[in-house]
VEXMAR-85754 format. One record per residue (C-alpha): residue number from 1; residue in three letters; x negated, y, z. Coordinates in Angstrom, 3 decimals, padded with zeros to 6 digits, always signed. Layout:
# residues N
ATOM   num   residu       east      north         up
ATOM   NUM      ALA          X          Y          Z
...
This chain:
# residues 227
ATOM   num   residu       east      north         up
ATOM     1      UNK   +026.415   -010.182   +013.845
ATOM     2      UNK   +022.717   -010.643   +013.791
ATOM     3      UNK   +022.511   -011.485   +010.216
ATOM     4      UNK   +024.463   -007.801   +009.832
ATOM     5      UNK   +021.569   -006.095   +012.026
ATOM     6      UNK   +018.605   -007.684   +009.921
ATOM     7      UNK   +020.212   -006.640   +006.537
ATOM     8      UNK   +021.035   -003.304   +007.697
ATOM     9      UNK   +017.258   -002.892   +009.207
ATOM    10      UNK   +016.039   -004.576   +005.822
ATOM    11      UNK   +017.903   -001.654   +003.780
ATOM    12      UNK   +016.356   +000.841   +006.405
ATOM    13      UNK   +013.347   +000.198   +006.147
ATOM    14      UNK   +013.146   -000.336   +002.240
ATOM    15      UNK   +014.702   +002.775   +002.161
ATOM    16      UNK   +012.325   +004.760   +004.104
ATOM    17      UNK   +009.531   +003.233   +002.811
ATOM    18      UNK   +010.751   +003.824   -000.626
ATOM    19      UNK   +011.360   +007.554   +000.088
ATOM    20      UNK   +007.913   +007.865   +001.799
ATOM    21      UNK   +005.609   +006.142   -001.424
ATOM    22      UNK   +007.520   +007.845   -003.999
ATOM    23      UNK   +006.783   +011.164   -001.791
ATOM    24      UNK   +002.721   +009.483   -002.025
ATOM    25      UNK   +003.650   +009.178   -005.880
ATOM    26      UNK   +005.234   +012.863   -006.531
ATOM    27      UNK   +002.159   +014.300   -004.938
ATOM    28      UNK   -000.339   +012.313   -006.705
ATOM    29      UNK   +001.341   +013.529   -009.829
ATOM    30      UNK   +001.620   +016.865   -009.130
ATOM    31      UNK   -002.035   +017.165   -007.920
ATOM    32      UNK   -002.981   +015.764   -011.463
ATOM    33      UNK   -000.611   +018.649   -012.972
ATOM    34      UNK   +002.208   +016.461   -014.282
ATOM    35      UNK   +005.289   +017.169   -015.649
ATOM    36      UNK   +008.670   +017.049   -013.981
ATOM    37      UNK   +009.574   +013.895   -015.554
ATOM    38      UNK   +006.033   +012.490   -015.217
ATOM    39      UNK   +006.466   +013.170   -011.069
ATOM    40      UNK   +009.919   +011.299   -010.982
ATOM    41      UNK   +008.504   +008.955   -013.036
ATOM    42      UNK   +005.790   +008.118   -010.876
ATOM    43      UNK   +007.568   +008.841   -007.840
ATOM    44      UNK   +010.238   +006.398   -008.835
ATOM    45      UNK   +007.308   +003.432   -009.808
ATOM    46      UNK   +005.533   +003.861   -006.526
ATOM    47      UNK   +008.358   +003.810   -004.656
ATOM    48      UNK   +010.196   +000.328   -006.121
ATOM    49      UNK   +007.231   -001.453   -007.977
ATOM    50      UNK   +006.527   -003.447   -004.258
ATOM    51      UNK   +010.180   -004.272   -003.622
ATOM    52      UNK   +010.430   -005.253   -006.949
ATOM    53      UNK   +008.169   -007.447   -007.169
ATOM    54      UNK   +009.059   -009.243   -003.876
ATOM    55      UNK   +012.328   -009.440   -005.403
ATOM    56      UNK   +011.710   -011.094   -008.136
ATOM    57      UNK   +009.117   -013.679   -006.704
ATOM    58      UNK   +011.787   -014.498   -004.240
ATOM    59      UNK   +015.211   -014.674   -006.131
ATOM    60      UNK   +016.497   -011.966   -005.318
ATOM    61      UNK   +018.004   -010.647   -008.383
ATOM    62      UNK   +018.358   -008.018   -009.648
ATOM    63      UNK   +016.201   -006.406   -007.534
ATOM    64      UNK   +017.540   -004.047   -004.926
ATOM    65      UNK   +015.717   -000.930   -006.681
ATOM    66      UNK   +017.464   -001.610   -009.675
ATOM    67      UNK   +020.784   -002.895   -008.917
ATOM    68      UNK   +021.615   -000.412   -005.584
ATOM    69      UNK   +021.979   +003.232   -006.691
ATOM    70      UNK   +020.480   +004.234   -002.999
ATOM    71      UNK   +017.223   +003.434   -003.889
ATOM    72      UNK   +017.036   +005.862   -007.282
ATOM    73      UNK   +018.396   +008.844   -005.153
ATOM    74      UNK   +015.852   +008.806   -002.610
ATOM    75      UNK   +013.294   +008.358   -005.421
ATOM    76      UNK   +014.345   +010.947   -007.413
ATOM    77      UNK   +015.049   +013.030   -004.331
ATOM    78      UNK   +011.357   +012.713   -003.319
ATOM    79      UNK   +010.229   +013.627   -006.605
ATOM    80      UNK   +012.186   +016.481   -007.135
ATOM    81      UNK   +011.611   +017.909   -003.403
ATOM    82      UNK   +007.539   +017.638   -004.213
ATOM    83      UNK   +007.961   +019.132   -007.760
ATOM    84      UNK   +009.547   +022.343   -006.591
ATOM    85      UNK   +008.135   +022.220   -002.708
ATOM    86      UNK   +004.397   +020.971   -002.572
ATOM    87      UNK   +003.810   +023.519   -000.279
ATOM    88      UNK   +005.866   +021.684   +001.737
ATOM    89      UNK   +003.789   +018.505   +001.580
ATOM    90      UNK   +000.352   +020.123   +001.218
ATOM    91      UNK   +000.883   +021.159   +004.786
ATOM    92      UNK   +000.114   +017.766   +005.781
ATOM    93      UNK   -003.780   +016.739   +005.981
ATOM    94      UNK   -004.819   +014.339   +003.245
ATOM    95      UNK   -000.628   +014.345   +002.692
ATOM    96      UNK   -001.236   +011.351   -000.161
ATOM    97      UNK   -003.670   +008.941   +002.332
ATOM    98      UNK   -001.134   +009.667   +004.769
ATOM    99      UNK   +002.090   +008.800   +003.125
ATOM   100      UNK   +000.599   +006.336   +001.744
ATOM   101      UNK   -000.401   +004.558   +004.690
ATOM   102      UNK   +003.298   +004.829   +005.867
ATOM   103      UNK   +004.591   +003.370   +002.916
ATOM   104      UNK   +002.460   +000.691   +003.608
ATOM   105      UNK   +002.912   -000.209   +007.054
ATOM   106      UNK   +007.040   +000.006   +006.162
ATOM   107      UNK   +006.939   -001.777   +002.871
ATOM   108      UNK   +004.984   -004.631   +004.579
ATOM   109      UNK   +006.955   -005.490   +007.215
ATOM   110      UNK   +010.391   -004.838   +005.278
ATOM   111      UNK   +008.456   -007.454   +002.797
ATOM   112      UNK   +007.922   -010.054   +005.137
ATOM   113      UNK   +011.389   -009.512   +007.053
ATOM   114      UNK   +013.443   -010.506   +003.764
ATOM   115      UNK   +010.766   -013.262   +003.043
ATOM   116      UNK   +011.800   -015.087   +006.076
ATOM   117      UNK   +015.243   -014.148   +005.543
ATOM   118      UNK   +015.541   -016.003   +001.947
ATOM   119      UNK   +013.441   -018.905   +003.994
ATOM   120      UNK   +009.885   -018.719   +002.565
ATOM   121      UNK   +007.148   -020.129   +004.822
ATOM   122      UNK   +005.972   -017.941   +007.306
ATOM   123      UNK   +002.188   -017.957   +005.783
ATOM   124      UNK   +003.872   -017.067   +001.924
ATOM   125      UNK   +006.174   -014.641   +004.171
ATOM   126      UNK   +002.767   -012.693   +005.472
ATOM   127      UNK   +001.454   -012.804   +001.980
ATOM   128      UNK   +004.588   -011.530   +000.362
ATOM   129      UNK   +004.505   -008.611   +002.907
ATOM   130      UNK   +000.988   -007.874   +001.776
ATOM   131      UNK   +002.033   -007.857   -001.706
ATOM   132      UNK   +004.855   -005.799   -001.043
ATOM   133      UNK   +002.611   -002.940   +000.587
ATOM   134      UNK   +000.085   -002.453   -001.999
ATOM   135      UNK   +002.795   -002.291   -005.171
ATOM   136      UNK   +003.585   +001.169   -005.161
ATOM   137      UNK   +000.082   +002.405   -004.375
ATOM   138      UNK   -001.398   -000.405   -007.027
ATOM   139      UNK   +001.463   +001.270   -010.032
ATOM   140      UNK   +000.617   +004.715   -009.073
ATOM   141      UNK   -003.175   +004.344   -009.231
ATOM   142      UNK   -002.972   +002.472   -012.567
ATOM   143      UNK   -000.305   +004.908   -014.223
ATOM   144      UNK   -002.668   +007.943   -012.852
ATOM   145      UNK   -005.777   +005.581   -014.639
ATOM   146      UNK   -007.628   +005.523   -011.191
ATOM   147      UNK   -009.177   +002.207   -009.811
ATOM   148      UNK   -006.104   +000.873   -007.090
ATOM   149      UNK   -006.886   +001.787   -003.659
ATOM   150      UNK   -006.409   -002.196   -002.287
ATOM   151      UNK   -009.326   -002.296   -004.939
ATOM   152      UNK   -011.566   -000.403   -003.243
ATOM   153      UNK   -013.761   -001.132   +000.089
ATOM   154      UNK   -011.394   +000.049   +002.517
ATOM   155      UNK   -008.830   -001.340   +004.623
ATOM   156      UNK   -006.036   -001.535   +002.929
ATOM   157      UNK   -004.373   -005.475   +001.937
ATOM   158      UNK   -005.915   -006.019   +005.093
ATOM   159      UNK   -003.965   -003.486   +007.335
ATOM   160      UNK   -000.558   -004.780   +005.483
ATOM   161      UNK   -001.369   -008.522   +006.122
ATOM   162      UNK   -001.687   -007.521   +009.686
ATOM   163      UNK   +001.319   -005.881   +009.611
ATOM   164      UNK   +003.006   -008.126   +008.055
ATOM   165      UNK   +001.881   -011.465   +010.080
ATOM   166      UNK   +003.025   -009.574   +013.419
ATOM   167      UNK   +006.401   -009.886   +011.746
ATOM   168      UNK   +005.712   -013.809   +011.356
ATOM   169      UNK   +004.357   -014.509   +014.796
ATOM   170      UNK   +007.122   -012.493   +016.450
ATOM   171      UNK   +009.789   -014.189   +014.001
ATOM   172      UNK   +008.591   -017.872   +015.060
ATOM   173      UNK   +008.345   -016.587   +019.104
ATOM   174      UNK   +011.797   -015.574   +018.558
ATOM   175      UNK   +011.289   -011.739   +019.712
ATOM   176      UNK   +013.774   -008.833   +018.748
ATOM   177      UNK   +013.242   -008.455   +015.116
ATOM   178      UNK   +013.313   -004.586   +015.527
ATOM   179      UNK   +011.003   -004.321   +017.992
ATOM   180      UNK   +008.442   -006.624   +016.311
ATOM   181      UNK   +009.278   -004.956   +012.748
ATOM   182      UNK   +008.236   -001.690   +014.685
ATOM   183      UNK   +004.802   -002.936   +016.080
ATOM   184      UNK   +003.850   -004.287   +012.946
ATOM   185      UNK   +004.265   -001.350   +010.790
ATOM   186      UNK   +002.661   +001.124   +013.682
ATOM   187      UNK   -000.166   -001.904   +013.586
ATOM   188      UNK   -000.741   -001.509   +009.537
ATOM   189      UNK   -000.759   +002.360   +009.985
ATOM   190      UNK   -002.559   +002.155   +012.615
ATOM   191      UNK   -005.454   +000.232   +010.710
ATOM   192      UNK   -004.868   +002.204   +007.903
ATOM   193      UNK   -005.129   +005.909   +009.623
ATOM   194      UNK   -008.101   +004.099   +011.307
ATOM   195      UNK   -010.152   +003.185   +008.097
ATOM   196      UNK   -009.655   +006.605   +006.359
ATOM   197      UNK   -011.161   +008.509   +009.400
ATOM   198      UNK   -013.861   +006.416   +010.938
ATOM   199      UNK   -014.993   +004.454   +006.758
ATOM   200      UNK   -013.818   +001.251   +008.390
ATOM   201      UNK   -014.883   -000.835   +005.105
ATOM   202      UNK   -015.340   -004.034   +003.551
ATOM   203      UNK   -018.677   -005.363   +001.889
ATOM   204      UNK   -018.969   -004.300   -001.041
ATOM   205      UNK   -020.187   -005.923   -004.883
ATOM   206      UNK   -023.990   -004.648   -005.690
ATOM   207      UNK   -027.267   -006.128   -006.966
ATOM   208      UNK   -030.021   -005.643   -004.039
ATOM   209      UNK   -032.849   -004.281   -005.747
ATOM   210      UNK   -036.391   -006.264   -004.922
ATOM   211      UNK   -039.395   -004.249   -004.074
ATOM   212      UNK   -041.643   -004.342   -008.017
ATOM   213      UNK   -045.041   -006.234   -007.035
ATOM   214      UNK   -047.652   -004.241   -009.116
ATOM   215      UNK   -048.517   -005.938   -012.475
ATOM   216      UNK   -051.642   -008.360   -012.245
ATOM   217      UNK   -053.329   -005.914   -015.040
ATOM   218      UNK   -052.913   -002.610   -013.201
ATOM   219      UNK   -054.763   -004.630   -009.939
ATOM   220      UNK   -057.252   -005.570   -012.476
ATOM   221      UNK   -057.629   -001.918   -014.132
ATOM   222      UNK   -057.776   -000.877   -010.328
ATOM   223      UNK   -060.296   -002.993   -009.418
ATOM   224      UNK   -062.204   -002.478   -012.442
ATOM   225      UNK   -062.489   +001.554   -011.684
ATOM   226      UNK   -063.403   +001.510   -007.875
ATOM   227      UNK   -066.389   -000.967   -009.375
């Protein structure tokens, strides 16, 4: 009976977050004036290419995206609703960040829920989670030939790991897996909503620039005028 609960909250949860990063994906797309079939396209790739990928680096084959019909529909569905509706979705503020974020906070704890399931380590299982997160938001940057968001200084592998680690620690304290899977994905949005709005950020690559010392001949030329 429990094993029937966690695959049915499993298949929830990708399924929501599916639905919510292809909506993330549709609206990227149609804000760069795509096609139709470009939107599905990249509604459908930012919605699986996370739960693909966890799929295949844990066994599970063929992946769910591929081999359940569920998971094209709601893809398809997303990109179609956006296509014909953005209105719809442009009533949201920063509708992209913000889908996005959900997406993540789902797709990581869905991630690291059917890591522990197929009986990865609980460290790999947090790390899994992570990667699942930033897979549709890594495809749809790269298709759209913009530098990934997880990429970039802000919080973003960060808020999934977080997310995804309160799914570990509750798993190995042995609390209700839907109330932990809850907290951790409110947790990763949480983080996420909180780095867009206040520039939460990590360090960032740079050179420092050095204050020049004048030249030894321009003190000389100096020094040679005021005498």
């Amino acid at each position: 009976m429990e094993q029937h609960e966690t695959g049915t909250l499993l298949l929830v949860l990708d399924l929501v977050g599916t639905f919510v990063f292809a909506l993330s994906g549709a609206t990227a797309g149609v804000r760069k004036r795509l096609d139709l079939f470009g939107v599905v396209v990249l509604s459908f790739a930012a919605g699986n290419a996370g739960g693909i990928a966890r799929d295949l680096l844990i066994g599970a084959t063929p992946a769910a995206a591929i081999s359940d019909w569920r998971y094209l529909a709601v893809s398809l569905l997303a990109g179609l609703v956006t296509f014909w509706r953005p209105s719809n979705i442009d009533r949201l503020s920063s509708p992209v960040l913000l889908l996005d974020a959900a997406g993540l906070g789902l797709f990581a704890v869905a991630g690291a829920q059917k890591a522990l399931a197929y009986g990865l380590h609980p460290v790999m299982a947090a790390l899994l989670g992570m990667l699942t997160g930033i897979g549709g938001g890594m495809t749809r940057d790269v298709l759209l030939t913009e530098i990934p968001t997880v990429l970039r200084a802000d919080l973003y592998a960060v808020a999934a790991l977080a997310g995804a680690a309160v799914v570990v620690i509750g798993a190995a304290l042995a609390f209700p897996a839907t109330a932990v899977t809850t907290v951790g994905a409110l947790l990763c949005f949480g983080l996420r909503l909180m780095a867009i709005r206040r520039g939460w950020r990590l360090p960032t690559a740079g050179k420092r620039e050095k204050p020049i010392a004048p030249a030894s001949h321009d003190r000389k030329g100096n020094d040679a005028k005021r005498l």
